[in-house]
C-alpha positions as CSV (number, residue, x, y, z in Angstrom):
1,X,-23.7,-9.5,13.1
2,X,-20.6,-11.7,13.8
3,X,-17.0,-11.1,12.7
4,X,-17.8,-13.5,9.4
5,X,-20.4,-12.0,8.6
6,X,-19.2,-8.1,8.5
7,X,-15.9,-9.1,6.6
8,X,-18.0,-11.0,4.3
9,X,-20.0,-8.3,3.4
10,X,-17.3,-6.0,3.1
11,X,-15.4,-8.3,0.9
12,X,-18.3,-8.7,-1.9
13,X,-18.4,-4.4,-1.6
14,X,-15.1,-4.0,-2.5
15,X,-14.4,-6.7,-4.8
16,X,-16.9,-5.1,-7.3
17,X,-16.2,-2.1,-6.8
18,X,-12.3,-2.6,-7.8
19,X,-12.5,-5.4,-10.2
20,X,-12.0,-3.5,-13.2
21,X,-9.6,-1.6,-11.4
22,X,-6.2,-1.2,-14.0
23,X,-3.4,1.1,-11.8
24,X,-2.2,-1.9,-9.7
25,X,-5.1,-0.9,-7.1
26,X,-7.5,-3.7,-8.1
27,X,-9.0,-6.3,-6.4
28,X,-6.0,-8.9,-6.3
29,X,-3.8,-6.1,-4.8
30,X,-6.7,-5.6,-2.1
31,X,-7.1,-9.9,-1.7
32,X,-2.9,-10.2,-1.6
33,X,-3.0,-7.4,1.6
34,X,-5.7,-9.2,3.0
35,X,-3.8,-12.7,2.9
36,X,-0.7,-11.7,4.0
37,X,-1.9,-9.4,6.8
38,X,-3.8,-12.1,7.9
39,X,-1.2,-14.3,7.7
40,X,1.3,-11.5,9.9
41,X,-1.5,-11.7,12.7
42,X,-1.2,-15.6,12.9
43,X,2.7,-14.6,13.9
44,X,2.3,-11.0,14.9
45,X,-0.7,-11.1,17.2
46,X,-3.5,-8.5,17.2
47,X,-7.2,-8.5,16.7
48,X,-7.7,-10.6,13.6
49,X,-11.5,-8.7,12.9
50,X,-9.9,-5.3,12.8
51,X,-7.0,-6.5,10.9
52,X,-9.3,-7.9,8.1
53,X,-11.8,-5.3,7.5
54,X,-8.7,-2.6,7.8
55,X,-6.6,-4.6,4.9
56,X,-10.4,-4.9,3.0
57,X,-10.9,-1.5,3.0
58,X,-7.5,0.3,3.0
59,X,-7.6,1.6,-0.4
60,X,-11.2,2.5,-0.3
61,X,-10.1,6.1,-1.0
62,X,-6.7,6.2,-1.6
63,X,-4.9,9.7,-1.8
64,X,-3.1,9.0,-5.4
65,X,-7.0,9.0,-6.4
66,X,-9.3,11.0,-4.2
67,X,-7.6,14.6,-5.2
68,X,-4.7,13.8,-2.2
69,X,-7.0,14.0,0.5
70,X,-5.0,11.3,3.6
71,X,-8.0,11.1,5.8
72,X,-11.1,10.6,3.2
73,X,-10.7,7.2,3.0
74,X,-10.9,5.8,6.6
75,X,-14.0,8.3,7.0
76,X,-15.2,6.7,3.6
77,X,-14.2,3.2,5.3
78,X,-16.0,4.4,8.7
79,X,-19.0,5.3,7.3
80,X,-19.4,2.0,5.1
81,X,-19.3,0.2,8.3
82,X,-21.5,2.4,10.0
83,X,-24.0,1.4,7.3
84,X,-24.1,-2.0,7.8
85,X,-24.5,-1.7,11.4
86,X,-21.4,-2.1,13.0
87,X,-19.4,-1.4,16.2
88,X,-18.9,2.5,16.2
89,X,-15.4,1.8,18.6
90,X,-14.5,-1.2,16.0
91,X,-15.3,1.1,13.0
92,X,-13.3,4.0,14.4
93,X,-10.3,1.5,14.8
94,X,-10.6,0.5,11.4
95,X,-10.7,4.3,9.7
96,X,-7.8,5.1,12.4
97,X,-5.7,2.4,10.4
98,X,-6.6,3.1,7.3
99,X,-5.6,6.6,7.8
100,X,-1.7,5.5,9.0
101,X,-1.7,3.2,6.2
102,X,0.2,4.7,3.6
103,X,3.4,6.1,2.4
104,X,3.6,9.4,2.7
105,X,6.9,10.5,1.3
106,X,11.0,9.6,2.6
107,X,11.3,11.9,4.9
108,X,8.1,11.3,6.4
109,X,7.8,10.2,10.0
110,X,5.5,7.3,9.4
111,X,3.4,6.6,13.0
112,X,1.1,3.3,13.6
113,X,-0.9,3.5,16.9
114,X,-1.4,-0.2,16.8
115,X,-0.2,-3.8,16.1
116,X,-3.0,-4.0,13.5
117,X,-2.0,-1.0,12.1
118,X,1.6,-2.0,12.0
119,X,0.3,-5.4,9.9
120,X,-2.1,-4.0,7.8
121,X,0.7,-1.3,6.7
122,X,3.1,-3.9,6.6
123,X,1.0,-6.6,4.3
124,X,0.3,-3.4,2.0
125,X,4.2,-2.1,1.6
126,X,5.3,-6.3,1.0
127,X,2.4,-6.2,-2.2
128,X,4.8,-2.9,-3.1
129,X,8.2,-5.0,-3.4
130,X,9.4,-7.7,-5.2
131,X,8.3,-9.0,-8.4
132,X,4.5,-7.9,-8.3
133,X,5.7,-4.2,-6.6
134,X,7.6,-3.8,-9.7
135,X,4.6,-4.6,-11.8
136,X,2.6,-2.8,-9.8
137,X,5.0,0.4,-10.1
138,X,4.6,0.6,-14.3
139,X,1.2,-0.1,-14.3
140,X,0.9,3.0,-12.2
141,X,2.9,4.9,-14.5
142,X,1.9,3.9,-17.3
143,X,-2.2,5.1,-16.4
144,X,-0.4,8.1,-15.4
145,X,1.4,8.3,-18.8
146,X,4.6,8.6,-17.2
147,X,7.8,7.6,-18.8
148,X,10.0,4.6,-18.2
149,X,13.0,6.4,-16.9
150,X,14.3,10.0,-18.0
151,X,17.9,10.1,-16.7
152,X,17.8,13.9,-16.8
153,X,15.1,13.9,-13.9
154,X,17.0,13.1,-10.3
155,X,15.2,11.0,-7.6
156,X,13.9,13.3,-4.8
157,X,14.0,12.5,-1.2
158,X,10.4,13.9,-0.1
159,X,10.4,15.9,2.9
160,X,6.4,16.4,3.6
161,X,3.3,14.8,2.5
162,X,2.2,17.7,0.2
163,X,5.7,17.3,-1.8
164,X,5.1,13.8,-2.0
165,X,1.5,13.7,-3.6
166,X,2.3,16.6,-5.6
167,X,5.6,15.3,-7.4
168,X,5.2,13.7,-11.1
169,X,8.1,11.8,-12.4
170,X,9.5,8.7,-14.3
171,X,8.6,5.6,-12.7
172,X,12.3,4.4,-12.1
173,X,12.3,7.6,-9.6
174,X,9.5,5.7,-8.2
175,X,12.0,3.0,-7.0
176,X,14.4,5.8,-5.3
177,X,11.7,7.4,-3.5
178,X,9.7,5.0,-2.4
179,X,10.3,1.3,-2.9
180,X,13.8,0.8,-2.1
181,X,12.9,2.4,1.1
182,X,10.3,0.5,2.6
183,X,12.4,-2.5,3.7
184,X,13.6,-0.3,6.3
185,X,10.1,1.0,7.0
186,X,8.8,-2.8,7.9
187,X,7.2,-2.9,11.3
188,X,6.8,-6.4,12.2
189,X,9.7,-9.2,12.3
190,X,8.0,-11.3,9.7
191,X,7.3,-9.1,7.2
192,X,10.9,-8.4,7.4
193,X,12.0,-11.7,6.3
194,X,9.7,-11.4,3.9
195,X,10.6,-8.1,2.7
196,X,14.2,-8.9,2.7
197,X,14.1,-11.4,-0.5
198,X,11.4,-9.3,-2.5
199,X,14.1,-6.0,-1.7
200,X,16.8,-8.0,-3.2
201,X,14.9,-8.5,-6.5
202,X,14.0,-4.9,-6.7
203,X,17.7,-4.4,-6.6
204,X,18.5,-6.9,-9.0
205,X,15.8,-5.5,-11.4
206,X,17.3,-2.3,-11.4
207,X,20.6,-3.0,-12.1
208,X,19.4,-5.3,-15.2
209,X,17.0,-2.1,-16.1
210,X,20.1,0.2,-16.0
211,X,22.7,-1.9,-18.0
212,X,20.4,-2.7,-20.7
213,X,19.5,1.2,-20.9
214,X,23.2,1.8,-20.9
215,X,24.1,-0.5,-23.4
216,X,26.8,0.5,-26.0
217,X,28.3,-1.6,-28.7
């Protein structure tokens, strides 16, 4: 089976299996990381295959999901690949990815073995910023019927993965903990760039959030 092929196959999996997907996990989120890791690798380097079937299936079984296991979903991932008669070396490359892809709290020392690990991480943190991140971010919340913002609730600076997973607040906290952080957690020089401009709208969206919740007459 040729590289088509195997990310062709993978890509008809997962679109159905996420299309009526509604925490901002769904398919698009899945074809955005795809495009713009592939677009990193045209700039970046690194094996374009790998790079494709990691960004495919990097939410496969993600954490925030799965009952906050990290390592289900490249096994998940592994196995899928497995199934349809791929590389065993390849497939362990993909699940060691998807295992470094995600966030896993501020604090958080946040390793990538690999240039393709570095993109696919990357592509998925960009589809976290800017204006989409921000949609993304609420329609999180709100399946997890969390609040807007509760000013009495601080933003905590997560010191392990457990803490992470395990904290429920209000999804402007969200913004503290996470997504104003990962501009600075950007492997690659393009996604920088990128990230740069989508960072500045977060920032401009939460200072309009915060002085029309403030408003007085």
């Amino acid at each position: 089976m040729n590289s088509t092929e195997i990310v062709s196959q993978i890509k008809s999996i997962i679109q159905k299996q996420f299309e009526n997907e509604s925490t901002g996990h769904d398919w698009f989120h899945i074809e955005r990381v795809y495009n713009m890791a592939t677009f990193l690798q045209k700039s970046e380097g690194g094996n374009l295959e790998i790079i494709e079937l990691a960004a495919l299936l990097h939410d496969v079984s993600d954490h925030k999901f799965n009952g906050g296991s990290a390592t289900l979903g490249g096994d998940i991932a592994f196995e899928m690949l497995i199934n349809l008669n791929y590389s065993s070396v390849k497939a362990e490359k993909v699940r060691e990815i998807i295992n470094q892809v995600s966030f896993k709290g501020a604090n958080v020392e946040h390793l990538t073995s690999s240039i393709e690990a570095k993109i696919v991480q990357d592509a998925d943190r960009l589809d976290a910023i800017g204006a989409i991140g921000i949609a993304r971010a609420f329609a999180y919340g709100g399946n997890k019927g969390r609040p807007l913002y509760d000013p009495s609730i601080p933003p905590v600076l997560h010191d392990s993965f457990d803490a992470y997973k395990n904290a429920k607040s209000h999804t402007i906290n969200h913004f503290h903990e996470k997504l104003l952080l990962l501009r600075r957690k950007l492997n690659t020089r393009t996604a920088i760039n990128i990230g740069n401009e989508r960072h500045e709208f977060l920032e401009l969206f939460l200072k309009n959030f915060m002085n029309e919740w403030n408003f007085s007459q």
